[in-house]
Structure formats: structure tokens, C-alpha cells
FIZA-286841 format. One record per residue (C-alpha): residue in one letter; z, y, x. Coordinates in steps of 0.05 Angstrom, whole numbers, plus 5000, padded with zeros to 4 digits. Layout:
aZYX/...
end
This chain:
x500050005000/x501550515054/x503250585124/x507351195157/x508151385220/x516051735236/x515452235295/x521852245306/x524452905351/x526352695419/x526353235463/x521953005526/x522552245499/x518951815453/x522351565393/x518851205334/x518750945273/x512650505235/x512550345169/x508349815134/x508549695065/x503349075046/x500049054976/x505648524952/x511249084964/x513448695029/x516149235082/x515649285158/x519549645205/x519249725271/x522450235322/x519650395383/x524150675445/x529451205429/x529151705469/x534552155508/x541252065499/x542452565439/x535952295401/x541151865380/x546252265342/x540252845317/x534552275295/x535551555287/x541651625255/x539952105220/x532751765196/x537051055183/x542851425142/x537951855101/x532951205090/x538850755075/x536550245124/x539249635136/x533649185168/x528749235231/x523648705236/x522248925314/x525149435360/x520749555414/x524449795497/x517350035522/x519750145590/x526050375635/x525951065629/x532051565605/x527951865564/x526051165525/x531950835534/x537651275523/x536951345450/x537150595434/x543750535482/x547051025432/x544850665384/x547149875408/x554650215424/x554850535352/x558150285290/x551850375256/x548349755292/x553749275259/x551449375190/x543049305211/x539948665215/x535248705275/x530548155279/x527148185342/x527648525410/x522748635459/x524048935534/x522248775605/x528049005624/x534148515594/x537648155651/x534448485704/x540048885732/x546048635787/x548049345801/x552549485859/x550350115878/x549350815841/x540950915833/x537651335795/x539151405725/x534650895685/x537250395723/x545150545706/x541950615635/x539149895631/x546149695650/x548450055593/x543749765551/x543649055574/x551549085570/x551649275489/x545948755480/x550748255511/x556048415477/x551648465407/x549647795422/x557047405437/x556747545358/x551147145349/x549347725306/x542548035346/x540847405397/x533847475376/x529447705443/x522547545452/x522647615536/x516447705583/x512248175535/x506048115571/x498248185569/x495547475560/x488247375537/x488346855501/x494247135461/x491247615398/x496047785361/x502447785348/x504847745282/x511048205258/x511348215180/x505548535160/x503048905223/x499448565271/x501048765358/x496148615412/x499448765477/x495749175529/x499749185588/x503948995624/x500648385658/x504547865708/x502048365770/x506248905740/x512348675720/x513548255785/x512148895813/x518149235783/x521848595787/x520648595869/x522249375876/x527649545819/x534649395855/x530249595931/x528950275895/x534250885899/x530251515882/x532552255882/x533752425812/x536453145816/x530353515787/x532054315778/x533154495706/x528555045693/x526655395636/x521255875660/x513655685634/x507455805674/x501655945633/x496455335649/x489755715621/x489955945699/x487055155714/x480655225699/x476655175632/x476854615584/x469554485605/x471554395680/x477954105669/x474353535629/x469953385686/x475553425742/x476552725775/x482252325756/x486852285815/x493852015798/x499952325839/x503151605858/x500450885863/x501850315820/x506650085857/x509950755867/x510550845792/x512050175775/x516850325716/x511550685681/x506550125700/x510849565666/x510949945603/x509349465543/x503349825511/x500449585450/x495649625389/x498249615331/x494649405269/x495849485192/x491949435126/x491750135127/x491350395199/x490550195265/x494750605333/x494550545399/x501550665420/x500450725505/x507850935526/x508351185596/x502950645618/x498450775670/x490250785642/x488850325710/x492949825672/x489649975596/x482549965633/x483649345665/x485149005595/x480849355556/x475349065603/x478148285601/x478148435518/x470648535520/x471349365515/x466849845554/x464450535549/x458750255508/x462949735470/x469250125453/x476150005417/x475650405349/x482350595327/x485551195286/x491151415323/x492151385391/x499251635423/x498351875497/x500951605549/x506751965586/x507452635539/x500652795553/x501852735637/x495052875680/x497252235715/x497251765656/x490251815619/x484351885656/x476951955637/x474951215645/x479551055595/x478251615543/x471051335556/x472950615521/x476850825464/x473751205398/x479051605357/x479252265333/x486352315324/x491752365382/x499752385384/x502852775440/x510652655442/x514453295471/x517953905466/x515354135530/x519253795594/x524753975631/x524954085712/x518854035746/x515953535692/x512453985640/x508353655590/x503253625565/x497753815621/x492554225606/x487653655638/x488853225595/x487353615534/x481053815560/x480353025578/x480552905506/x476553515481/x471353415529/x470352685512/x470152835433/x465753355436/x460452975482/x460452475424/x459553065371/x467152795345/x472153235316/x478953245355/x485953305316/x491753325361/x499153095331/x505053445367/x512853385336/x514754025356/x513354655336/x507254835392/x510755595406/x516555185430/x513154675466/x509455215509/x515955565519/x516755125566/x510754775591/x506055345584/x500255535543/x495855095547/x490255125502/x486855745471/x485655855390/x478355945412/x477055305451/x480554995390/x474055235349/x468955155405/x470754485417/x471854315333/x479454075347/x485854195297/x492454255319/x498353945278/x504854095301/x512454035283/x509953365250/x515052885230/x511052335196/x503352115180/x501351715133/x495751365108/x495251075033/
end
């Protein structure tokens, strides 16, 4: 009968919700990542309290991250998980950690969060985890309710990746808080920032938390989205291509949420180039520190692309776009929104398709 999409507000984070009613009345529900830390307290509850929910079919851990993860360890230490029933987990990231050191953030976070799932599951009450959520081939779908997931990454490579490097790896966190914005226009033009190699800042195996994220497509009756996390489009391209999908044979889909809050380093050309949509979700209120999103690259990325094909191009953004530039800059112009036919939604806190 309908789908909906929940853009749930969470601040430089990604925080979810997707939900499928089927043409019998049967409902799916499935929450992907939570977030920061307060995405907590100002949106899931909030969104489970005011929906009077009380099951999940899936939740979804798409990678390490604070700004996926912290939400969702809120949310396992709250009251509020006692009375849900959760049906099925899915991380990379359970039972990875034997801390005995102080790293970066994410990692103490994953402690956090394995810790509540551990103690969740002594109850017997949520000891329902579907581990090693991986590309495989000759797997096409997997079936939650009503909705229908094909994952995209990570493959075997990356995950032993971030299996070989996570407790090796102590990175500086400490990034400056800053609130001053830099206008981007200053770049270039859309026109030469569409043409502009991609050039990623890190390697794979620099980045490898982002590279392990579980990226999927996820299909309804009514819609289908490509929800891409932090993944890195060397990863997506690489599947894409095993799947049969080219620049001349590509993946039709209706939504497609960036990868990485709209980060130069996280969708590139060549991957544009196999995927047809007209619609894309960017998930930020701008960045804090040094990491500003989204870049003005990859807009013109996606304008650029559209355009070539004579497409329209509607961009989906959950917070109001004056605050989002506040801090990351201004970063595309009401003109080139009508020379290159694209709409702007923002502030959006749900699509939905009938």
C-alpha cells in the first residue's frame, strides 16, 4: 500500500527509518544506524514514542562510525529497548573488540555497543544477529518482511581488512570544533566541477571503516533505494560490475542516499555513471571540524551526470539548507539549480510513495 521513508535528524549522522506496508496490511520496519549520541534522546525516541512502536523486523549497524553508531548505543542502554521486539541485527562489527587501550572513539563506541547487545542477549530477549553481512553473488536477495535487501558491499576483501587493522589502528581524533563556513562557489563551476577527476583523499585500506560499510538496495512494491552509507564507490563499482551493471546497462532505482553526507571522497563519476535516478538523499546538517558536508563536487557530480542524460535532478536534504550552509558553505547557486533543471527539498523528515 505505501512505503515511507523517515529522515530522521541526526546532526552530521545518518539515522533511518523505512516503512513498508504490503497490500495485505502486513508492516515492515527497519532502522538503519542512529546516529550521534543525542540522535538518541531528540529522534528515535522520539519517532518510536510518537508511532507507538513496539516491533523492528531489522536494525541495520552500517559501519563503525560515532556518527552511526552512537544513536543505537543510547538506544540498547535505554529502558525503551525492553519493551521492543527486535527481530534481527545486522553489524560487522559485534565481537570484534578486545580493548585494552584508549583509540579513537568508534572503537570505545563498539564496546559500548557490543556490551548492551551482550547484556540484551543473556535475556534471551534480542539474540537474533545475522553476522558477516557481505556481498556474495550468488546471494539476491534477502528477504525482510515485505522489503527485499541486496547487499552491495562489503565483500570478504573488506572486512578482513578492518578485521586485520581495527585493534593495530589508534588515530588522532581531536578535530577543531569550528563553526566558521567557507563559501564553496569559489571551487569552480558546476560544469568543471562535474568533469574534475575523482581522486579520493585515503586508500581503501586507509579508510577501511568506511570501506566495510554494509551498503544495500533496498526494494519494495512501491519503491526501490539505494542506501550507500559511508561506502566507498570503488567498492559499489566493483559490485555493480560482478551484478552485470555498466554505464550502458545501469541500476534503475528511485532514491539513492549518498554515500558519506555527500563527501568528494565517497561518490565518484564512474559510479554516478552506472546508476539511473533522479532523486538523491543527502544526510547532514553541515559537519563539524574540518569535515564539512556536503562538497560542492559532488553536487555538480550529480548535476552534471543528470543533465548529460537530459534527467531532472531533485536533491533530499533533512535540514533546513540555510543551516546546513551555515556551516559547510554555500554550495550551490539558485541559478545553477534552474540551468541544470534540479529541485531542492530540504528540512524533509519523511517521503513517501503510495
Amino acid at each position: 500500500m505505501s512505503t515511507i521513508i523517515y529522515l530522521l535528524k541526526a546532526s552530521e549522522g545518518d539515522c533511518f527509518f523505512v516503512r513498508d506496508i504490503d497490500d495485505e496490511g502486513n508492516e515492515t520496519l527497519i532502522l538503519i544506524d542512529g546516529g550521534t549520541a543525542r540522535t538518541y534522546q531528540t529522534a528515535i525516541k522520539t519517532f518510536i514514542d510518537n508511532q507507538n512502536i513496539k516491533k523492528i523486523d531489522l536494525v541495520v549497524l552500517t559501519h563503525s562510525d560515532g556518527d552511526h553508531i552512537q544513536g543505537l548505543v543510547s538506544f540498547f542502554s535505554s529502558e525503551l529497548i525492553k519493551s521492543i521486539n527486535i527481530k534481527e541485527y545486522w553489524a560487522n562489527c559485534k565481537d570484534q573488540l578486545k580493548l585494552d587501550k584508549v583509540p579513537k572513539i568508534s572503537f570505545a563506541q563498539v564496546d559500548s555497543f557490543n556490551n548492551e547487545i551482550i547484556k540484551n542477549e543473556s535475556s534471551s530477549v534480542h539474540n537474533k544477529w545475522k553476522d558477516n553481512i557481505l556481498f556474495q553473488s550468488d546471494i539476491i536477495n534477502i528477504k525482510i518482511g515485505s522489503v527485499d535487501i541486496l547487499v552491495l558491499s562489503p565483500s570478504e576483501w573488506e572486512c578482513k581488512i578492518y578485521k586485520e587493522k581495527w585493534n593495530a589502528s589508534i588515530e588522532n581524533i581531536s578535530v577543531p570544533a569550528s563553526n566558521v563556513s567557507t563559501s564553496q562557489l569559489e571551487k569552480g563551476s558546476i560544469e568543471e566541477l562535474g568533469k574534475q577527476e575523482f581522486s579520493p583523499q585515503k586508500t581503501l585500506e586507509n579508510d577501511f571503516v568506511n570501506a566495510s560499510s554494509i551498503a544495500f538496495l533496498l526494494r519494495t512494491s512501491k519503491m526501490s533505494i539505494l542506501f550507500l552509507a559511508d561506502s566507498r564507490p570503488e567498492v559499489i563499482i566493483k559490485t555493480l560490475s560482478e551484478l552485470g551493471y555498466s554505464d550502458k546497462n545501469r541500476l534503475c532505482v528511485d532514491f539513492v542516499k549518498i554515500s558519506h553526507h555527500g563527501s568528494k571522497n565517497n561518490t565518484s563519476i564512474g559510479l554516478l555513471n552506472m546508476i539511473k535516478c533522479k532523486n538523491f538523499i543527502i544526510s547532514t546538517h553541515g559537519g563539524v571540524g574540518k569535515s564539512k558536508h556536503p562538497d560542492r563536487e559532488v553536487i555538480a557530480r550529480i548535476l552534471s551526470r543528470n543533465k548529460d542524460e537530459g534527467e531532472e535532478t531533485n536533491l533530499y536534504f533533512n535540514y533546513p539548507l540555510s543551516e546546513i550552509e551555515s556551516r559547510a558553505g554555500k554550495f550551490i547557486m539558485d541559478e545553477e539549480c534552474v540551468k541544470n533543471n534540479c529541485r531542492i527539498y530540504d528540512n524533509q523528515s519523511e517521503i513517501k510513495y503510495e
